[in-house]
N, CA, C and O of each residue as an XYZ file, in Angstrom:
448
protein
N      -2.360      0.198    -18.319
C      -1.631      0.437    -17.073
C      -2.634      0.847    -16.002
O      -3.396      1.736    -16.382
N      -2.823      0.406    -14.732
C      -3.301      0.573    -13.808
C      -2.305      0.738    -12.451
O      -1.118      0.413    -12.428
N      -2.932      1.216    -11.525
C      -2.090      2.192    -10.197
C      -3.550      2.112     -9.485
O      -4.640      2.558     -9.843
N      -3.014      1.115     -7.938
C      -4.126      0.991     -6.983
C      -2.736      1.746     -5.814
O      -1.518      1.761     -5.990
N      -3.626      2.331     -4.578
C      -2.509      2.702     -3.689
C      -3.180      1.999     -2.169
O      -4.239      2.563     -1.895
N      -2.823      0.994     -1.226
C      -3.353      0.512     -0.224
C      -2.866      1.107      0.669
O      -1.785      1.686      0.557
N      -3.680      1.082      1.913
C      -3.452      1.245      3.130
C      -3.931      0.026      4.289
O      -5.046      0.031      4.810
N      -3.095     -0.786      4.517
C      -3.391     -2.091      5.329
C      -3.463     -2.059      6.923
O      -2.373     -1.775      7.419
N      -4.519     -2.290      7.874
C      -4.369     -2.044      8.890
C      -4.219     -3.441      9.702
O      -4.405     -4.499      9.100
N      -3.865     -3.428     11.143
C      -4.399     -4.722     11.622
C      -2.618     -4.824     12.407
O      -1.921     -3.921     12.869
N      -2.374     -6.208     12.289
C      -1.106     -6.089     13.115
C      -0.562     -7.258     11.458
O      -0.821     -8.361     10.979
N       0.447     -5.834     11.130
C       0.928     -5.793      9.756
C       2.364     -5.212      9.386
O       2.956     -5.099      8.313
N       2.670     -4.907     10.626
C       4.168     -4.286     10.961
C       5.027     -5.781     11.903
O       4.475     -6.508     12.729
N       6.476     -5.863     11.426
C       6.963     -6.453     12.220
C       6.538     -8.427     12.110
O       6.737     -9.410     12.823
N       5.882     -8.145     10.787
C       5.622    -10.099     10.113
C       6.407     -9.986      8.894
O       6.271    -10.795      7.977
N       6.856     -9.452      8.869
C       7.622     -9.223      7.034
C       7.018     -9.209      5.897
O       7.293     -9.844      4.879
N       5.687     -8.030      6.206
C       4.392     -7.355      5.184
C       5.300     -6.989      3.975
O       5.158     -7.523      2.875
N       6.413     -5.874      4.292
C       7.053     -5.721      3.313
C       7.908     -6.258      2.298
O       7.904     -5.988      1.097
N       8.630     -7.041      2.918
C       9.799     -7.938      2.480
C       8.466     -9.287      1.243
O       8.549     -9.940      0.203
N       7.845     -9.102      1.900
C       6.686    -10.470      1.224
C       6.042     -9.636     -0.003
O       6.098    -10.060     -1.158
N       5.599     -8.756      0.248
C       4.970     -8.399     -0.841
C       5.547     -7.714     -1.826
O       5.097     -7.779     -2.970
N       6.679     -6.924     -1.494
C       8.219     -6.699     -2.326
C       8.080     -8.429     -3.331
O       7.566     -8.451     -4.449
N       8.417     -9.200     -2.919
C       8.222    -10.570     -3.457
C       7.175    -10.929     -4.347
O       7.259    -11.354     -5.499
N       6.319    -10.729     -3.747
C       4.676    -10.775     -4.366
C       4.746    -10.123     -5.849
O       4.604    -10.833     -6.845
N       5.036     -8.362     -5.956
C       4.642     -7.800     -6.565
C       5.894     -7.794     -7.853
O       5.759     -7.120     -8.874
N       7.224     -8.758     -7.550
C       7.935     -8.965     -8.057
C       7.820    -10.213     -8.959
O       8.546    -10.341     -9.945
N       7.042    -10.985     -8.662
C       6.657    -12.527     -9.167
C       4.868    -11.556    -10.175
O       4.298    -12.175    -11.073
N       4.551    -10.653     -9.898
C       3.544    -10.658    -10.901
C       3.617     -9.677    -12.016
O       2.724     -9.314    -12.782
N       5.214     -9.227    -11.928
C       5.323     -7.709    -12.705
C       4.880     -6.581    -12.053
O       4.571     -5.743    -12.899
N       4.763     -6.307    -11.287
C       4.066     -5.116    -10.625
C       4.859     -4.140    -10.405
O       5.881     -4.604     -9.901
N       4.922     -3.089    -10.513
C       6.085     -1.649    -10.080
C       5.262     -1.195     -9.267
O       4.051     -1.413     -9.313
N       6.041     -0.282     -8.150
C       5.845      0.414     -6.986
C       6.518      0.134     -5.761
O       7.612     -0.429     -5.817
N       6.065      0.417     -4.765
C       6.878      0.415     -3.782
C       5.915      0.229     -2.494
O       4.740      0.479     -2.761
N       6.144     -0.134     -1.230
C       5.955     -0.553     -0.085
C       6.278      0.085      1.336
O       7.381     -0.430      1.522
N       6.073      0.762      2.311
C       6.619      1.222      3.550
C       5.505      1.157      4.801
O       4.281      1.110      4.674
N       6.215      1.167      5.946
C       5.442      0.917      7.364
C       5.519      2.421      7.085
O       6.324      3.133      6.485
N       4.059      2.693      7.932
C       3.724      3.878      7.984
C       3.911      4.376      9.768
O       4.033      3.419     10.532
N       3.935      5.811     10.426
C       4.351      5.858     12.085
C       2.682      5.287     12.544
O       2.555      5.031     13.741
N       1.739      5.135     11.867
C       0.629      5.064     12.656
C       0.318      2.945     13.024
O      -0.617      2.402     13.612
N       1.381      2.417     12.457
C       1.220      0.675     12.722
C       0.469      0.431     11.253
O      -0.111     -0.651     11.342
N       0.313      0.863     10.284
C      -0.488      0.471      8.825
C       0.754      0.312      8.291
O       1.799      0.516      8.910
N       0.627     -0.232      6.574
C       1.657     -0.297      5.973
C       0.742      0.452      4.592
O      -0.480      0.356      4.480
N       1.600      1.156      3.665
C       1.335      1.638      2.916
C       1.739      0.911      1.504
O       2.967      0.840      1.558
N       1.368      0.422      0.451
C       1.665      0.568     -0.880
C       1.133      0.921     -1.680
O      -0.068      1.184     -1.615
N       2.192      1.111     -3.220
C       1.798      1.657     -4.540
C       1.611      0.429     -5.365
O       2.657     -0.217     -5.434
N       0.669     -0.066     -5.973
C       0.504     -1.251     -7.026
C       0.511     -0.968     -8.767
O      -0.463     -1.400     -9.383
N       1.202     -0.513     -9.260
C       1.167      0.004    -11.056
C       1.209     -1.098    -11.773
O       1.638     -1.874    -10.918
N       1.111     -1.551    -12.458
C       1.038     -2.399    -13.675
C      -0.424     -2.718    -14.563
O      -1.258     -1.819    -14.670
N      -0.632     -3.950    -15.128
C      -1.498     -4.313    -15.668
C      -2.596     -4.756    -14.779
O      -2.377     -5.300    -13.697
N      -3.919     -4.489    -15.301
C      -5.127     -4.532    -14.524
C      -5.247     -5.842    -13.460
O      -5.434     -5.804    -12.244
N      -5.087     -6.928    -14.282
C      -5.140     -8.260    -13.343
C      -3.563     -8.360    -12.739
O      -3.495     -8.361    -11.510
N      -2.700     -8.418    -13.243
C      -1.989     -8.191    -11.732
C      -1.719     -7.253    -10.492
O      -0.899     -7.363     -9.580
N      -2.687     -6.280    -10.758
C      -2.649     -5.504     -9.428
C      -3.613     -5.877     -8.884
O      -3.521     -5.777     -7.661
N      -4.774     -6.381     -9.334
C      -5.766     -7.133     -8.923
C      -5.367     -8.117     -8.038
O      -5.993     -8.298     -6.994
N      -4.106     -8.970     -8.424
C      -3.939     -9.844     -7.342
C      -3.013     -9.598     -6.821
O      -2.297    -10.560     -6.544
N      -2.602     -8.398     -6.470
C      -1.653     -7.504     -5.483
C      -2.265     -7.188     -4.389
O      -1.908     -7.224     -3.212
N      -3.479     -6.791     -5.032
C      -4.699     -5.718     -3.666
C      -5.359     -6.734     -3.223
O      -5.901     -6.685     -2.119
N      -5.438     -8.099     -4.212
C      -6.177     -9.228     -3.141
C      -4.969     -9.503     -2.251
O      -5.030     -8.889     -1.186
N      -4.044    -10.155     -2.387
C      -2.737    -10.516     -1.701
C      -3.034     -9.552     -0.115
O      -3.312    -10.003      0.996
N      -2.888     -8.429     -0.455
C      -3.065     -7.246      0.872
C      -3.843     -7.749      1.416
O      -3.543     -7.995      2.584
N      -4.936     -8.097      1.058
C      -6.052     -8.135      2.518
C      -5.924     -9.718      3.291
O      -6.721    -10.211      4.089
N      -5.125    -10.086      2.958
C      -4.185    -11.695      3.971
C      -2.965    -11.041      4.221
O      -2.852    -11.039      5.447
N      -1.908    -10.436      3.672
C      -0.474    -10.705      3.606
C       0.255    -11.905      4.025
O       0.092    -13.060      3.630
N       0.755    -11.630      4.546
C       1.832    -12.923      4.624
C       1.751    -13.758      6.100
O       1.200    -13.124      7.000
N       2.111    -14.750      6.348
C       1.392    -16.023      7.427
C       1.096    -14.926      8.838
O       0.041    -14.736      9.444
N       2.131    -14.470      9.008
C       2.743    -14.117     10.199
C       1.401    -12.566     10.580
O       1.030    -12.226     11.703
N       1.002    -11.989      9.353
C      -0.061    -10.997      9.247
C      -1.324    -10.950      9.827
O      -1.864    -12.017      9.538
N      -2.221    -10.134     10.626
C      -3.626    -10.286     10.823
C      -3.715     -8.786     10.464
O      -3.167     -7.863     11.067
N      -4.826     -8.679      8.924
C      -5.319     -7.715      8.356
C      -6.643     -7.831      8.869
O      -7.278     -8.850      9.139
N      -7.053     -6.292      8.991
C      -8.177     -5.782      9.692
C      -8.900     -5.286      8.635
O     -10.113     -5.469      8.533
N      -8.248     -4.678      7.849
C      -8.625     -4.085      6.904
C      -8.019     -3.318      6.038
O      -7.130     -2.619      6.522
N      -8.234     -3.206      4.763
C      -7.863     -2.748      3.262
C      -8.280     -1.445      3.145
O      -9.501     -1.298      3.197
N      -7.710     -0.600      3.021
C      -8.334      0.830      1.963
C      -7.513      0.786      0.622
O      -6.319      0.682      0.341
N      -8.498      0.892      0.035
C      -7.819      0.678     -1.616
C      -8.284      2.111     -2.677
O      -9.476      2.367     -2.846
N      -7.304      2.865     -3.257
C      -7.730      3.895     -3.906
C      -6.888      4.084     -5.267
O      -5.681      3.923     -5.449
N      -7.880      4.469     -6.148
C      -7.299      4.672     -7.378
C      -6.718      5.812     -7.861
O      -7.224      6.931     -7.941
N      -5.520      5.422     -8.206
C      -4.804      6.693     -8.548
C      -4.033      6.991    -10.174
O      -3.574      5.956    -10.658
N      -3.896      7.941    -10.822
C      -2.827      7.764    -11.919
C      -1.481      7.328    -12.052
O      -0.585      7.929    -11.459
N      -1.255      6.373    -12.748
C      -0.274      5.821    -13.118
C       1.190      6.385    -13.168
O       1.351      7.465    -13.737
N       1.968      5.923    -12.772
C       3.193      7.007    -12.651
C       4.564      6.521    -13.601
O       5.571      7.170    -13.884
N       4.186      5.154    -13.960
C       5.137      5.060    -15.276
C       6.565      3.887    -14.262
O       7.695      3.565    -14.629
N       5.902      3.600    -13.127
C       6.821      3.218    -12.105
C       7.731      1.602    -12.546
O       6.901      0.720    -12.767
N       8.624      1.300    -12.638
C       8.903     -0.180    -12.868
C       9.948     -0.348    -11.460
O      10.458      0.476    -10.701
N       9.974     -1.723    -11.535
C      10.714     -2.405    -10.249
C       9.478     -2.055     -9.036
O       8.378     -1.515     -9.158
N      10.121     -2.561     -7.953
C       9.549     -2.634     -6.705
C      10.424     -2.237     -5.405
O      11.523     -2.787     -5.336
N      10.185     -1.643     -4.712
C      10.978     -1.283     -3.627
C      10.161     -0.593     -2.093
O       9.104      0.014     -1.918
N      11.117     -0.992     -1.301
C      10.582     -1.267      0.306
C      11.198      0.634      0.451
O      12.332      1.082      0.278
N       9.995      1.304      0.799
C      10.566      2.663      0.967
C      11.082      2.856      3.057
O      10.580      2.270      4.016
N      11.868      3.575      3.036
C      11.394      4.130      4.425
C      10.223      4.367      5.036
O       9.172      4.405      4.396
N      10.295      4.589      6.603
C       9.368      4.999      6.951
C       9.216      6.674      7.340
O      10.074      7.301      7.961
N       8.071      7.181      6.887
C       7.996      8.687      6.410
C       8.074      9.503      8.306
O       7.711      8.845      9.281
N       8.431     10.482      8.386
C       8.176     10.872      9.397
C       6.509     11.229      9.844
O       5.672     11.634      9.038
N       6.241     10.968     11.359
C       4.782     11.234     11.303
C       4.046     12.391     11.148
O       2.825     12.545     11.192
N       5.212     13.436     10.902
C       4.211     14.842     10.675
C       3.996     15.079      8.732
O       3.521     16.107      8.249
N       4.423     13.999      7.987
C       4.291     13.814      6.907
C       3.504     12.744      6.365
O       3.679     12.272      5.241
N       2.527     12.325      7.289
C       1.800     11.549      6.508
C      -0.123     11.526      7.277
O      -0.419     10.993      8.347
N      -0.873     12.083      6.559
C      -2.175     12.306      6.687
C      -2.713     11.295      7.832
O      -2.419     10.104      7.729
N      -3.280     11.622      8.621
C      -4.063     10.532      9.590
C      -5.427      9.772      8.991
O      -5.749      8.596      9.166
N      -6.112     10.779      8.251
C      -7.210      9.711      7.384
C      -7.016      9.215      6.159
O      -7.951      9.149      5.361
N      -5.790      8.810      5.861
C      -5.034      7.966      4.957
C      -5.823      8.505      3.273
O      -6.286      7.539      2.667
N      -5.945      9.497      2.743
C      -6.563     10.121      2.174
C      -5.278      9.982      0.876
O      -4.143      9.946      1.351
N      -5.336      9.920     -0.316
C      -4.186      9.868     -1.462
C      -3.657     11.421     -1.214
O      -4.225     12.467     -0.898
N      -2.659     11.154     -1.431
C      -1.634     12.749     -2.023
C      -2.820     13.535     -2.936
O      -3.585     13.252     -3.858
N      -2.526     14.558     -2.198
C      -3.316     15.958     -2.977
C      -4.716     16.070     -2.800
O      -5.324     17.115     -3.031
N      -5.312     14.900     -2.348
C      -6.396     15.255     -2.222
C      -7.135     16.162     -1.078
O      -6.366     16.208     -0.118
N      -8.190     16.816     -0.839
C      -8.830     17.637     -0.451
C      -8.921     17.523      1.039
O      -9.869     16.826      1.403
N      -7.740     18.326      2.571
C      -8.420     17.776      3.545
C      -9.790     17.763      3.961
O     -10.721     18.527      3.707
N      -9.702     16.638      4.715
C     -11.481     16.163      5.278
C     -12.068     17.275      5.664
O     -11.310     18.165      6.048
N     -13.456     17.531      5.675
C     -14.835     18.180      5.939
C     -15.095     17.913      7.462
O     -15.498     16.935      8.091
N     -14.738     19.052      7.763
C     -15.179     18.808      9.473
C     -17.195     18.257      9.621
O     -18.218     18.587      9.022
N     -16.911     17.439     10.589
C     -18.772     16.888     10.557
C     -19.620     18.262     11.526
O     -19.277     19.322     12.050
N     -20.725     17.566     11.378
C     -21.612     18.842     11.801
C     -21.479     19.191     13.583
O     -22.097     20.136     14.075
């Protein structure tokens, strides 16, 4: 079992990022879930077997016709036991980190 978590930037809201890759991750077995984030990124969770999340997190960095990805952040996380796929809400913006950093991890290090 493997668990990748993306953060997709670019103009990725409003082409049907979600609705497509809901699809995507449904045609390869994949569990997790999908949501537009308030900052214009879209967020997902990728769980399953190694090579099909592999071609989940490739899938992300094109999405779907209508998509122009800028760029991928891809981070590894523990597995959560997740099955099915689903398009979450979108989180309010005082609930979701600006340097797209995984849950729990350590806020950023102010620079010098």
């Amino acid at each position: 079992m493997n668990r990748k978590r993306v953060i997709v930037s670019g103009a990725v809201q409003g082409v049907f990022f979600r609705d497509t890759c809901r699809r995507e991750a449904a045609s390869q077995g994949v569990g997790g879930w999908v949501r537009n984030l308030p900052d214009g990124t879209v967020e997902a969770a990728f769980e399953g077997a190694a090579d099909a999340v592999g071609k989940l997190v490739d899938w992300a960095h094109d999405g779907p016709p209508a998509a122009r990805v800028d760029q991928v952040l891809v981070h590894d996380e523990e597995p959560e036991g997740l099955s099915g796929f689903e398009v979450r809400p979108t989180p309010p913006p005082d609930a979701v980190r600006h340097d797209h950093a995984p849950p729990g991890s350590p806020p950023p290090q102010a620079g010098p």
